[in-house]
Residue frames as a rotation matrix with the C-alpha (Angstrom) as fourth column:
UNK 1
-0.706 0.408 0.579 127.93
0.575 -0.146 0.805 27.73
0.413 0.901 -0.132 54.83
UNK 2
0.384 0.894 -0.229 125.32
0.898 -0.305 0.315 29.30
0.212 -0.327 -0.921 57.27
UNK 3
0.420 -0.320 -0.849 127.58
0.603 -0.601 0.525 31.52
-0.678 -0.732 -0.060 58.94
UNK 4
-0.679 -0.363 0.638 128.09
0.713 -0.120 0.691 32.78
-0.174 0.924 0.341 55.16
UNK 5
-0.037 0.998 -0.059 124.87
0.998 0.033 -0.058 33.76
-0.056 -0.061 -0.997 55.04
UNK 6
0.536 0.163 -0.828 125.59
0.661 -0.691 0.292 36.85
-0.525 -0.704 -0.479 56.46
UNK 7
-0.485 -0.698 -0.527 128.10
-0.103 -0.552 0.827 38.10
-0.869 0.455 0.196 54.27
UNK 8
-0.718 0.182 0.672 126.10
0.695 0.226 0.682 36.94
-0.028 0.957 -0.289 51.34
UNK 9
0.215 0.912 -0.350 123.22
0.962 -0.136 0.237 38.74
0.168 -0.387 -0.906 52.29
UNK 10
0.033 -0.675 -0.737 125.64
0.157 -0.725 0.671 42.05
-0.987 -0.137 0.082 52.93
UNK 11
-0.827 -0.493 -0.270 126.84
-0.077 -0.377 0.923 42.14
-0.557 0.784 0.274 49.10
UNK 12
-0.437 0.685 0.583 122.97
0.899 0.311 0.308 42.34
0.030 0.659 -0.752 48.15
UNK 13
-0.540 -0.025 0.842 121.26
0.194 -0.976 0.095 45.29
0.819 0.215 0.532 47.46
UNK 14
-0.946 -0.284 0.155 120.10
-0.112 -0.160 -0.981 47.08
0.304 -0.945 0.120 50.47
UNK 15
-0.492 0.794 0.357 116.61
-0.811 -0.268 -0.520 46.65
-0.317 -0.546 0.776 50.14
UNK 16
0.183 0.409 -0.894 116.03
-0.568 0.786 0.244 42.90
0.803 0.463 0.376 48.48
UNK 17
0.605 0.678 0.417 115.13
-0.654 0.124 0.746 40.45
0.454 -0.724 0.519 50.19
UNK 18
0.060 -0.951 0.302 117.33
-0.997 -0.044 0.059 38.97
-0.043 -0.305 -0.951 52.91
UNK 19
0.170 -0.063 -0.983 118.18
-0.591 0.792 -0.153 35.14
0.789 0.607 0.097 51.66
UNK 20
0.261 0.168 0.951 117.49
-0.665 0.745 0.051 31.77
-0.700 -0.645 0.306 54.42
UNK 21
-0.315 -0.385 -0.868 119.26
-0.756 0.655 -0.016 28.58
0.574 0.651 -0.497 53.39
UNK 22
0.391 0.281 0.876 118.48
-0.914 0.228 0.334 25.41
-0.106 -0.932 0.347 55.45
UNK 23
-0.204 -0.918 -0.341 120.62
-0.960 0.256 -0.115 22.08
0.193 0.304 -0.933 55.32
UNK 24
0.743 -0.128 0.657 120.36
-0.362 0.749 0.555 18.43
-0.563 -0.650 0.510 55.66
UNK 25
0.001 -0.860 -0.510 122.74
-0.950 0.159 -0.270 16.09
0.314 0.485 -0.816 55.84
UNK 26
0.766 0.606 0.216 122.66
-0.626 0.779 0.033 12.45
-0.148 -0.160 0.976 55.54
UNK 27
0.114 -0.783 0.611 125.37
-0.800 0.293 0.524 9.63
-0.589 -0.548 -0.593 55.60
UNK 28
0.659 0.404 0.634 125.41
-0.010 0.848 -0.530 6.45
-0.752 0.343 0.562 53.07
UNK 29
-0.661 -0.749 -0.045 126.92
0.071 -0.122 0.990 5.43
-0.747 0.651 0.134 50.29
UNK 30
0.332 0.690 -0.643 125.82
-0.357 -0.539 -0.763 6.52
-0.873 0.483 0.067 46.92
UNK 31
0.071 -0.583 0.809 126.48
0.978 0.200 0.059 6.09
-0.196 0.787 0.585 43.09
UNK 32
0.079 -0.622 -0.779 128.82
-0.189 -0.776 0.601 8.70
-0.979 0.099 -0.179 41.65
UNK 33
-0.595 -0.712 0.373 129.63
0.395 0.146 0.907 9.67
-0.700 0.687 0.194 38.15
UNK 34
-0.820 0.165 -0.548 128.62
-0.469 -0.744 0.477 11.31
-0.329 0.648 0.687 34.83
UNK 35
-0.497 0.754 0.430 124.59
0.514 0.655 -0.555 10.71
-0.700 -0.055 -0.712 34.44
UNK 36
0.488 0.354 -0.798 122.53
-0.554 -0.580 -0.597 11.19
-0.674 0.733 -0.087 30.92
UNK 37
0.654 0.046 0.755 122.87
0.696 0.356 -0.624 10.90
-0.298 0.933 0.201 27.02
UNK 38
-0.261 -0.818 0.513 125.01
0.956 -0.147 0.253 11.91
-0.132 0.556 0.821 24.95
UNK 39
-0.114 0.178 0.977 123.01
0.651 -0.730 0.209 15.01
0.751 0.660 -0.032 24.55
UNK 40
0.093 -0.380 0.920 123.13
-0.670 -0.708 -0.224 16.19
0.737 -0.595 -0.320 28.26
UNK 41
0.328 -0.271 -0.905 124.98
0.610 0.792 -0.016 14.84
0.721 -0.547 0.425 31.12
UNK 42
0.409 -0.270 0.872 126.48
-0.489 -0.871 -0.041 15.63
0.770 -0.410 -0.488 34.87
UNK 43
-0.427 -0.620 -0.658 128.33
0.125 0.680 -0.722 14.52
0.896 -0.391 -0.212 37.00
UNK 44
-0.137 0.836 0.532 126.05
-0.679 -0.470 0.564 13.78
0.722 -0.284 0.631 39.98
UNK 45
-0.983 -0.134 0.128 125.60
-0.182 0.821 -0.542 11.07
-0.032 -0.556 -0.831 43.06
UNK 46
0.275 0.954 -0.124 121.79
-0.796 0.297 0.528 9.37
0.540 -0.047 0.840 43.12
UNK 47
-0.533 -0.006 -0.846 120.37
0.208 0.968 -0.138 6.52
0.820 -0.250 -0.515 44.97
UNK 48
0.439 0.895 0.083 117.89
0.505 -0.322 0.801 6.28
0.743 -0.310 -0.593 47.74
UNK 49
-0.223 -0.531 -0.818 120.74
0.926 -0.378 -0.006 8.18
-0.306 -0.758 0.575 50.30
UNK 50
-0.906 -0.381 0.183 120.64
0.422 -0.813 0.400 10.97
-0.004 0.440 0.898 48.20
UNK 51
-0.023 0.945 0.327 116.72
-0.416 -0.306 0.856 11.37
0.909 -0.117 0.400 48.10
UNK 52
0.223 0.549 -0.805 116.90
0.880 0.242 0.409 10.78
0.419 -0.800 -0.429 51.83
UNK 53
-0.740 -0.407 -0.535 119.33
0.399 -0.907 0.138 14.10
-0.541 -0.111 0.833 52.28
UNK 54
-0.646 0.533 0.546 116.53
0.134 -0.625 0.769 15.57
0.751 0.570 0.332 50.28
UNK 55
0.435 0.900 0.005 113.57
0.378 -0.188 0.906 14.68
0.817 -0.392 -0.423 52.20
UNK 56
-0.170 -0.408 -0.897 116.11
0.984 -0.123 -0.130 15.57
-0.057 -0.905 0.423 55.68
UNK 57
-0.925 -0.280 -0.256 116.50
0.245 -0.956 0.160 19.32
-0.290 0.085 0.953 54.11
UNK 58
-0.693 0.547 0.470 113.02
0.187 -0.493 0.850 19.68
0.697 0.676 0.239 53.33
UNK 59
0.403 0.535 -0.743 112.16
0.691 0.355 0.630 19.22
0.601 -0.767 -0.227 56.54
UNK 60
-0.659 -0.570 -0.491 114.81
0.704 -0.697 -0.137 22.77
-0.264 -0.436 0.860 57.85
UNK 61
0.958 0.035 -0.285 114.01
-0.022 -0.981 -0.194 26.70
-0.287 0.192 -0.939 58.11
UNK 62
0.674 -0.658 0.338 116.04
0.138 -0.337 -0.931 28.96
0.726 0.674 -0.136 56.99
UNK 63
0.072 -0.795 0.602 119.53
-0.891 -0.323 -0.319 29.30
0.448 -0.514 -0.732 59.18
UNK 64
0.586 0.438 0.682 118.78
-0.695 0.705 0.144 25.50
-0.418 -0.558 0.717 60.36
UNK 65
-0.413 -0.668 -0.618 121.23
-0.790 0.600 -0.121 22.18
0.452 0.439 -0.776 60.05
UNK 66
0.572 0.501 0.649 119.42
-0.714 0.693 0.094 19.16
-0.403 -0.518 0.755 60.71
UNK 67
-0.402 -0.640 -0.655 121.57
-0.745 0.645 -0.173 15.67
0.533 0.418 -0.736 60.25
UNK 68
0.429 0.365 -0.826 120.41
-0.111 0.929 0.353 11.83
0.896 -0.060 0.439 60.50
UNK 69
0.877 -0.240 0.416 121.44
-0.240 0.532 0.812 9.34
-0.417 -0.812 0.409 63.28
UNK 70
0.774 -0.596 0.211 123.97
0.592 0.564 -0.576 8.24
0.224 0.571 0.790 60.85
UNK 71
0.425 -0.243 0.872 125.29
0.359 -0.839 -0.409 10.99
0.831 0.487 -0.270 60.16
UNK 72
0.598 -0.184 0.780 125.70
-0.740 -0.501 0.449 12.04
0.308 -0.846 -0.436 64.00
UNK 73
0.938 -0.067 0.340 127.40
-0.155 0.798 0.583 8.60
-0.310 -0.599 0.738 64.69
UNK 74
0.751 -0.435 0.496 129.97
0.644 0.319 -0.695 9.11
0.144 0.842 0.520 62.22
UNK 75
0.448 -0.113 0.887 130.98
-0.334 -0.941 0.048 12.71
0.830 -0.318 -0.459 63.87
UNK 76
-0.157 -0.717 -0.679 134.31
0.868 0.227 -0.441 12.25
0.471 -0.659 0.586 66.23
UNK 77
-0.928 -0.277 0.248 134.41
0.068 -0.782 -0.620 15.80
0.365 -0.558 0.745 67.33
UNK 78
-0.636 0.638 -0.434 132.12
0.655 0.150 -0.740 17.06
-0.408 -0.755 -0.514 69.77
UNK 79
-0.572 0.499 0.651 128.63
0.504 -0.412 0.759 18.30
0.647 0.762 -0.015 68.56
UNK 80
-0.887 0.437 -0.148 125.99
-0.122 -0.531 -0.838 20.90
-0.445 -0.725 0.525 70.07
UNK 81
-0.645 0.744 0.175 122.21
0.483 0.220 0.848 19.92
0.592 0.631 -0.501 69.66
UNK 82
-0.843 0.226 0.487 119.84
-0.315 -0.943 -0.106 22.10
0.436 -0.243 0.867 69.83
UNK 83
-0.238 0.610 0.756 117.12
-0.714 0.418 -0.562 19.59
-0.659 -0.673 0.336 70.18
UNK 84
-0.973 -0.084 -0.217 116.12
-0.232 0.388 0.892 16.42
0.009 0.918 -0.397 67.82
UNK 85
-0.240 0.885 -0.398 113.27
-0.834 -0.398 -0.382 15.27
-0.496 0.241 0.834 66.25
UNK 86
-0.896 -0.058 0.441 111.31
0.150 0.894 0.422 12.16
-0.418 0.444 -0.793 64.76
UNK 87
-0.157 0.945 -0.288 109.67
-0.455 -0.328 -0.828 12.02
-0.876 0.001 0.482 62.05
UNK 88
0.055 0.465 0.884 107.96
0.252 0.850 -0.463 9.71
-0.966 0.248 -0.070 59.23
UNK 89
-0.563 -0.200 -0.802 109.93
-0.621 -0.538 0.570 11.26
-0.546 0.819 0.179 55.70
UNK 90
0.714 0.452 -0.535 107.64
-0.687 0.304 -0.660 10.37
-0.136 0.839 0.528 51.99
UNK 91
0.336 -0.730 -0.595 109.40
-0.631 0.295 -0.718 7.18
0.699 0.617 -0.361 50.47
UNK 92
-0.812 -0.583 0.011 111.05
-0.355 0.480 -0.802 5.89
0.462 -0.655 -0.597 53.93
UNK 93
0.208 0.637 -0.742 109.44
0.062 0.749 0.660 2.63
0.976 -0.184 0.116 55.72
UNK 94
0.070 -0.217 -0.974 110.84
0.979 -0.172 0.108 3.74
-0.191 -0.961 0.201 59.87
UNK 95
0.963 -0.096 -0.251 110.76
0.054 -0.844 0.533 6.86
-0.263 -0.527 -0.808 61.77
UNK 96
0.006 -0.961 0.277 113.61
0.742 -0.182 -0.645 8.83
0.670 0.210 0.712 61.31
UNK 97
0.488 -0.331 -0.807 115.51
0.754 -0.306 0.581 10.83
-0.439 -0.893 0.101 64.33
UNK 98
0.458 -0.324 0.828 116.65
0.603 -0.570 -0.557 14.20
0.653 0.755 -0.065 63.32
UNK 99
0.266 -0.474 -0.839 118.91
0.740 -0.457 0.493 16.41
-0.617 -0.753 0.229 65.51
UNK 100
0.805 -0.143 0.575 119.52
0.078 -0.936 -0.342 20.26
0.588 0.320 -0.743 64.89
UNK 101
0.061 -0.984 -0.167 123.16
0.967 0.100 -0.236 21.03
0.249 -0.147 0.957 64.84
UNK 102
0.885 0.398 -0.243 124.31
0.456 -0.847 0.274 24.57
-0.097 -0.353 -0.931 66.58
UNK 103
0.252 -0.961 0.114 127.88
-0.961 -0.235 0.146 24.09
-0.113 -0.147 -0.983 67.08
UNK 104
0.706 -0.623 -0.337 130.92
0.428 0.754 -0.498 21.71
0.565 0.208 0.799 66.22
UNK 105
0.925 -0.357 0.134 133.63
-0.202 -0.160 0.966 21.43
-0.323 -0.920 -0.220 68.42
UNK 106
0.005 -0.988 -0.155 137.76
-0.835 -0.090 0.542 21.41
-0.550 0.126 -0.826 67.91
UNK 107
-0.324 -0.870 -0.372 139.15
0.829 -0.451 0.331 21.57
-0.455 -0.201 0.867 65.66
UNK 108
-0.296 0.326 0.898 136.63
0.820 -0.396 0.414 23.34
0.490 0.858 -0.150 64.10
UNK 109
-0.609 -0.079 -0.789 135.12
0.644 -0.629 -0.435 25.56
-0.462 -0.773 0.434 66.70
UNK 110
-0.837 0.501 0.222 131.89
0.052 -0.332 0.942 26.78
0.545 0.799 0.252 64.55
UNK 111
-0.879 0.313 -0.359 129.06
0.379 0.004 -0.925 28.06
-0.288 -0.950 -0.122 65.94
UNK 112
-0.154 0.690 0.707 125.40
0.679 -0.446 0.583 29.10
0.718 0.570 -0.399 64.73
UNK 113
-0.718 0.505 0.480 123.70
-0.646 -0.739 -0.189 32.63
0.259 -0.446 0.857 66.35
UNK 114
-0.681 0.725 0.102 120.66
0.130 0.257 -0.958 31.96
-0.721 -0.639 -0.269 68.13
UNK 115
-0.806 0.573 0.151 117.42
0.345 0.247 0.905 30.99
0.481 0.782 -0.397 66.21
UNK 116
-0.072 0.996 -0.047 114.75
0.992 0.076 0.097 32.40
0.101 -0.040 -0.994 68.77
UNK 117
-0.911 -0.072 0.406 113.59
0.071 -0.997 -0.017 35.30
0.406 0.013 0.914 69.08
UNK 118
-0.903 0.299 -0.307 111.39
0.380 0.227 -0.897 36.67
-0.199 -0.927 -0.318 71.47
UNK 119
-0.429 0.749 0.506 107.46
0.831 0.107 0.546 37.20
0.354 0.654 -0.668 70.78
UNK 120
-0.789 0.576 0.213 105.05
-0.562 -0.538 -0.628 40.08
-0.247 -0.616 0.748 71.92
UNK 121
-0.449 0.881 -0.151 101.74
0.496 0.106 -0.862 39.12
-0.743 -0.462 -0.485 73.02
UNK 122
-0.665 0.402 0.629 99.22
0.476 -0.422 0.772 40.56
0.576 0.813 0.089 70.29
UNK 123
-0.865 0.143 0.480 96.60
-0.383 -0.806 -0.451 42.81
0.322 -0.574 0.752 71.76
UNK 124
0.394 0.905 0.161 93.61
-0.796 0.424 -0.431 40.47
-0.459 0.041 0.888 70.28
UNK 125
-0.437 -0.607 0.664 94.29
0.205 0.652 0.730 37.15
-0.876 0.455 -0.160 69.10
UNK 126
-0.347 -0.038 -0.937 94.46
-0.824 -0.465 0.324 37.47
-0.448 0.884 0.130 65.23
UNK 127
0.460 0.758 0.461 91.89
-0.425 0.645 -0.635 35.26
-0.779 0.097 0.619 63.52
UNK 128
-0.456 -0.719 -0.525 93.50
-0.771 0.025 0.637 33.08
-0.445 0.695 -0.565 60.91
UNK 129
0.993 0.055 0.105 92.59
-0.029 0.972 -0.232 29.47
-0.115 0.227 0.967 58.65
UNK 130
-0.149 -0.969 -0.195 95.66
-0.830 0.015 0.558 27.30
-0.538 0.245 -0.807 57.58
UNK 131
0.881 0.432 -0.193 96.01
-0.471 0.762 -0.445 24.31
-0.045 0.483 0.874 55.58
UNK 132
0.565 -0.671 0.480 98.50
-0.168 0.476 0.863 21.81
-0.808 -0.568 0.155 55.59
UNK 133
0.629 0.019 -0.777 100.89
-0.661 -0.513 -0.548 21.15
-0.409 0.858 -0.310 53.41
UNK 134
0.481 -0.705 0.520 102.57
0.065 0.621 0.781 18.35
-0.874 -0.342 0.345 51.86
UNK 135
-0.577 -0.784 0.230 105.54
0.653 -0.274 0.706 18.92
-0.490 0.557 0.670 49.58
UNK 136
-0.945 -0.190 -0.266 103.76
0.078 -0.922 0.379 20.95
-0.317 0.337 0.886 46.77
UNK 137
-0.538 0.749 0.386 100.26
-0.142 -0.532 0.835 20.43
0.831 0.395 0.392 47.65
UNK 138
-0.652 0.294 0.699 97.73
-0.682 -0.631 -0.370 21.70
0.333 -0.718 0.612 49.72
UNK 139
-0.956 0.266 -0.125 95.46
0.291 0.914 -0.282 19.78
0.040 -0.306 -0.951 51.89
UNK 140
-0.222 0.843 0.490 91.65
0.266 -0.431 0.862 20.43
0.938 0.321 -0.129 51.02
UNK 141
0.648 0.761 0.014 90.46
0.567 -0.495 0.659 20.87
0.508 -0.419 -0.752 54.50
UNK 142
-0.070 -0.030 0.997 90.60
-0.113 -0.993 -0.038 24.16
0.991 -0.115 0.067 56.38
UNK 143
-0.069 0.253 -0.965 91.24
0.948 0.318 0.016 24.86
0.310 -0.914 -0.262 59.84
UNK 144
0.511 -0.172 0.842 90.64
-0.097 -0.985 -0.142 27.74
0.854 -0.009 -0.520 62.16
UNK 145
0.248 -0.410 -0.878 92.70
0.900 0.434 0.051 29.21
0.360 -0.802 0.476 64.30
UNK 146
0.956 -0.004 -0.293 94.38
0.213 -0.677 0.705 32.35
-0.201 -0.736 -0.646 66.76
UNK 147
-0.149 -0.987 0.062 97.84
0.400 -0.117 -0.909 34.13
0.904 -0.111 0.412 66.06
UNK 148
0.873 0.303 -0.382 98.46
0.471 -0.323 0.821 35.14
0.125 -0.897 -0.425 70.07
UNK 149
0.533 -0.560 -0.634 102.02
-0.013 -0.755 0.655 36.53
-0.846 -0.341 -0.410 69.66
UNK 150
0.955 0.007 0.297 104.31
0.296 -0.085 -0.951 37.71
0.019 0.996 -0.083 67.07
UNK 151
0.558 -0.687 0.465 107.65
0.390 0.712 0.583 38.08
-0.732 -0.144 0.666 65.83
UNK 152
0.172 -0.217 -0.961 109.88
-0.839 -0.543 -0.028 39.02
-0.515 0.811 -0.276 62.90
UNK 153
-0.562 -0.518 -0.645 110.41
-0.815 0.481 0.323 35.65
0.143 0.707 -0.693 62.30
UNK 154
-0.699 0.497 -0.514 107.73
0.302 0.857 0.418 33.65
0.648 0.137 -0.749 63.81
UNK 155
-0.241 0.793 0.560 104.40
-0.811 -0.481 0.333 33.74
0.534 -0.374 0.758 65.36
UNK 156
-0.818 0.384 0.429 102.54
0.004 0.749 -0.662 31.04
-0.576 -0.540 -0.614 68.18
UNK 157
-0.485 0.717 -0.501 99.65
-0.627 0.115 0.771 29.43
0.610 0.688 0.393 66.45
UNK 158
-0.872 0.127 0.472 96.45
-0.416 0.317 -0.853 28.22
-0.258 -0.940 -0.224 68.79
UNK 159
-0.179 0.790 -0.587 93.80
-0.833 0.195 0.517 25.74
0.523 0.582 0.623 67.29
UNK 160
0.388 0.470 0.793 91.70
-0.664 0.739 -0.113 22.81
-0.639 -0.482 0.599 68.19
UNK 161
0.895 -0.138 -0.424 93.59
-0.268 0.593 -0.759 21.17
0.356 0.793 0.494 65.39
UNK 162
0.425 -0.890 0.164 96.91
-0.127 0.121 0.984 19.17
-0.896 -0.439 -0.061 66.59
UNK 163
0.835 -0.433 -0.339 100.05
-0.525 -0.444 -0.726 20.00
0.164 0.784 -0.598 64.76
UNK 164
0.646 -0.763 -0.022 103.27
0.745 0.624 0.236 17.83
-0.166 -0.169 0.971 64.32
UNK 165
0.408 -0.845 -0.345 106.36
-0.151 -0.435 0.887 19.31
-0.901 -0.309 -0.305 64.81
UNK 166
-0.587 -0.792 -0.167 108.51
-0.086 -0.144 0.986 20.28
-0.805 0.593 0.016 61.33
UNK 167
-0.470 0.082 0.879 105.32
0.847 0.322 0.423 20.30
-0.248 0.943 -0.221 59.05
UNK 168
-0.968 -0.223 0.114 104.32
0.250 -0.822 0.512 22.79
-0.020 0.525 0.851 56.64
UNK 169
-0.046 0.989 -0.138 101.45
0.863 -0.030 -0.505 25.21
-0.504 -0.142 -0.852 56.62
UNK 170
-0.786 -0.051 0.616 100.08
0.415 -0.782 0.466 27.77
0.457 0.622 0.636 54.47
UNK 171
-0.454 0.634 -0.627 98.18
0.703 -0.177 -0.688 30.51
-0.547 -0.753 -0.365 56.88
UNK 172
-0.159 0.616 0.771 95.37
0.592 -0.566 0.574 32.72
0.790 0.548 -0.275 55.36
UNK 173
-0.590 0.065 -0.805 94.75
0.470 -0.782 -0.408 36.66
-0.656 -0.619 0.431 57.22
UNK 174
-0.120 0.560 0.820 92.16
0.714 -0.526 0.463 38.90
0.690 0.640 -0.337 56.58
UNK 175
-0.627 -0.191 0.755 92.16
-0.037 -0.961 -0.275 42.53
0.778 -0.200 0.596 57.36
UNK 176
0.287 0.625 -0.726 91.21
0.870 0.146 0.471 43.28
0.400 -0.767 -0.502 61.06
UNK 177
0.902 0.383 -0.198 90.69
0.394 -0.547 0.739 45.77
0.175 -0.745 -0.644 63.47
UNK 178
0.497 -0.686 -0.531 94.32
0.410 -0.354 0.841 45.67
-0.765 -0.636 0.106 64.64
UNK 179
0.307 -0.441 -0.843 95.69
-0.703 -0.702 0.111 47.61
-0.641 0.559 -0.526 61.29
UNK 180
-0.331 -0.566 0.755 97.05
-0.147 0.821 0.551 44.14
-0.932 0.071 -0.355 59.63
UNK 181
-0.375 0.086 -0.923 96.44
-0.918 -0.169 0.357 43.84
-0.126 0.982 0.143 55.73
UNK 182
0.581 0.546 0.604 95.28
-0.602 0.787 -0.132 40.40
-0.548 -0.287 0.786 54.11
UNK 183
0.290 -0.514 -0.807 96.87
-0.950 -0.051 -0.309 38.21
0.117 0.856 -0.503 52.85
UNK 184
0.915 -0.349 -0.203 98.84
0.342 0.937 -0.065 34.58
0.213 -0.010 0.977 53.01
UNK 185
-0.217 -0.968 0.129 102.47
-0.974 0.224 0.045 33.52
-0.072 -0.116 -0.991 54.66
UNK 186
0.731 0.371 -0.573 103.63
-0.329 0.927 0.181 29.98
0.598 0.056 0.800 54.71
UNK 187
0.248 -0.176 0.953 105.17
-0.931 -0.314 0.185 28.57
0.267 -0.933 -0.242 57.84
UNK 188
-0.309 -0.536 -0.785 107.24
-0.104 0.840 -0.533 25.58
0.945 -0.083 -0.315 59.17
UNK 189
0.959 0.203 0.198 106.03
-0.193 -0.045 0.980 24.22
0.207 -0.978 -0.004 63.19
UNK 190
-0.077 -0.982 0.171 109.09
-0.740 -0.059 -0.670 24.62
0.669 -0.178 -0.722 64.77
UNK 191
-0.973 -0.121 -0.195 107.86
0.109 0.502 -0.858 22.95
0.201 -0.856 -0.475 68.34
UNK 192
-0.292 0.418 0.860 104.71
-0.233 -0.903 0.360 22.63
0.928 -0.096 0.361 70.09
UNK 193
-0.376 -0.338 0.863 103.59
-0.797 -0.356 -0.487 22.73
0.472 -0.871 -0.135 73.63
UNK 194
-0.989 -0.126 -0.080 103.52
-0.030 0.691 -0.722 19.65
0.147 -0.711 -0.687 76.04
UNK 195
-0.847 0.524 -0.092 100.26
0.299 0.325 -0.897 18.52
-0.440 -0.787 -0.432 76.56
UNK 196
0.168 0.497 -0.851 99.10
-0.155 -0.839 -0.521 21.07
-0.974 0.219 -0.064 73.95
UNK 197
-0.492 -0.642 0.588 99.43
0.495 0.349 0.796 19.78
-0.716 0.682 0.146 70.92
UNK 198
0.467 0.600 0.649 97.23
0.881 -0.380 -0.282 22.40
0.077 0.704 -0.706 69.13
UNK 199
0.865 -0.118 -0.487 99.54
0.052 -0.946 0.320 25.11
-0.498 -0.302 -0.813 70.48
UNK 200
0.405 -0.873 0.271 102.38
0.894 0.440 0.081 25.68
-0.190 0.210 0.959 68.22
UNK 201
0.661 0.448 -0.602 105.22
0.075 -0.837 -0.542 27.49
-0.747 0.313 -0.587 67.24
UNK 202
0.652 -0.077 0.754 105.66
0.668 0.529 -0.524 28.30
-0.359 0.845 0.397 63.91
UNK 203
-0.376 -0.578 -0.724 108.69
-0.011 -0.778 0.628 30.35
-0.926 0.244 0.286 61.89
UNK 204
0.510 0.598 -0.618 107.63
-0.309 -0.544 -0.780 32.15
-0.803 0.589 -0.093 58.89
UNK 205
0.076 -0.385 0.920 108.88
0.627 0.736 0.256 30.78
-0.775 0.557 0.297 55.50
UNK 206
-0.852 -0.209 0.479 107.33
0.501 -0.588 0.635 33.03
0.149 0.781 0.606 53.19
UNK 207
-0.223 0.381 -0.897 105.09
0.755 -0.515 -0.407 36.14
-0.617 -0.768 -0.172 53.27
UNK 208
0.305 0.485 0.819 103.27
0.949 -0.084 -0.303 38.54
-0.078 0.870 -0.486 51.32
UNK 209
-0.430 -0.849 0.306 105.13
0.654 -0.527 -0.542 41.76
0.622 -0.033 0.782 50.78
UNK 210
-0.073 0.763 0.642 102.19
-0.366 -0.619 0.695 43.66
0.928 -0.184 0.325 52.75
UNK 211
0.953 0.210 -0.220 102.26
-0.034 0.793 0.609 40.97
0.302 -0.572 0.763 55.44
UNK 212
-0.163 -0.885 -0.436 105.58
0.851 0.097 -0.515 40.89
0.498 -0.455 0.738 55.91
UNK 213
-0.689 -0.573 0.445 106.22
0.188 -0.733 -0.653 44.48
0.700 -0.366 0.613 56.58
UNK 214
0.701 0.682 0.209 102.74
-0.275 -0.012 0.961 44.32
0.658 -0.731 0.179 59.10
UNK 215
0.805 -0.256 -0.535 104.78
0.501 0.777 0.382 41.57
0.318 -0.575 0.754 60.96
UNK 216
-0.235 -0.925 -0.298 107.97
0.872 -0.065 -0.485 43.42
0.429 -0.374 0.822 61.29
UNK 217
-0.362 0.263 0.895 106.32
-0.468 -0.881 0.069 46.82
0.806 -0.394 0.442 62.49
UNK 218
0.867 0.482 -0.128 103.90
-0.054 0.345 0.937 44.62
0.496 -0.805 0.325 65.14
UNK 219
0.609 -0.418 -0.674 107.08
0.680 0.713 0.172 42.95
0.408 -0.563 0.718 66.44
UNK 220
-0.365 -0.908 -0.205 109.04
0.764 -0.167 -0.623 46.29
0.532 -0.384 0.755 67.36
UNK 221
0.138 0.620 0.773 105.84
-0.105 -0.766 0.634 48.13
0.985 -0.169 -0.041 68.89
């Protein structure tokens, strides 16, 4: 389905925007079968497996397969992680271990493209706030912080505020010096640095059309 992507993305028009999917995938059993009233039904699995594969995939970027312990225990053929991850989903009473999938081995023989991409240095760090985000609301307080390099797809974020790995932020920019418009993106922490837990970096999610196209000019100067 990822490696789809690409072809889907091909049979769109040449200037709309280019579509990110992201995937979990949990293990369990479930109920199955035709849920609703007589007046609307579907045929559909529920239970609390099924809203754990939610909270797993809300936790991906776009081009990204993350998949439980279960899930990975269940897997005979040989798997390629990229790196995994624990973390503390709404709803669920234990940590949960998450591994990013890259590649599957015989007989499939599937592979994903690389996900990084390499940053430039900014000239000045770029003043920013962010707020956190959980599912579909914002967290009242404000923080500040420093874009120091950029990207087409992601940027390094440097505050006195520490950031977990895989959570969501919504970053405020105002027009500076270096030519950048204002505006708002919102952003996933991919990873951040040892020792540094206020350094992170983060891949872009969404992005104001003005903002975007800043970001992709910076990143090929």
């Amino acid at each position: 389905m990822q490696l789809a992507m690409t072809d889907v993305n091909q049979r769109l028009a040449k200037d709309a925007v280019q579509l990110e999917m992201g995937i979990g995938i949990h293990t369990g059993r479930v109920i199955v079968g035709n849920i609703g009233s007589l007046r609307r039904t579907k045929y559909a699995p529920v239970g609390s497996n099924v809203n754990l594969a939610g909270r797993v995939e809300s936790f991906t970027t776009g081009g990204q397969v993350l998949i439980t312990e279960e899930t990975r225990r269940r897997i005979e053929t040989s798997l390629r992680i990229e790196r995994q991850f624990e973390v503390e989903p709404k709803g669920v009473t234990h940590r949960l271990v998450l591994f990013e999938v890259s590649g599957i081995g015989q007989p499939f023989s599937l592979s994903l493209p690389s996900r990084s991409t390499p940053m430039r240095p900014l000239a000045e760090p770029l003043p920013v706030q962010f707020t956190l985000l959980e599912e579909k609301f914002l967290e009242r307080a404000m923080h500040e912080g420093h874009l120091t390099e950029l990207s087409d797809f992601e940027t390094r974020l440097s505050s006195h505020h520490a950031l977990a790995a895989l959570s969501d932020l919504k970053i405020m920019v105002a027009p500076s010096p270096q030519g950048n418009p204002g505006g708002e993106f919102y952003g996933k922490v991919v990873d951040t640095t040892p020792g540094t837990p206020g350094l992170a970096r983060v891949r872009f999610t969404s992005a104001t059309p003005e903002l975007k196209a800043w970001v992709t000019a910076s990143s090929f100067v």
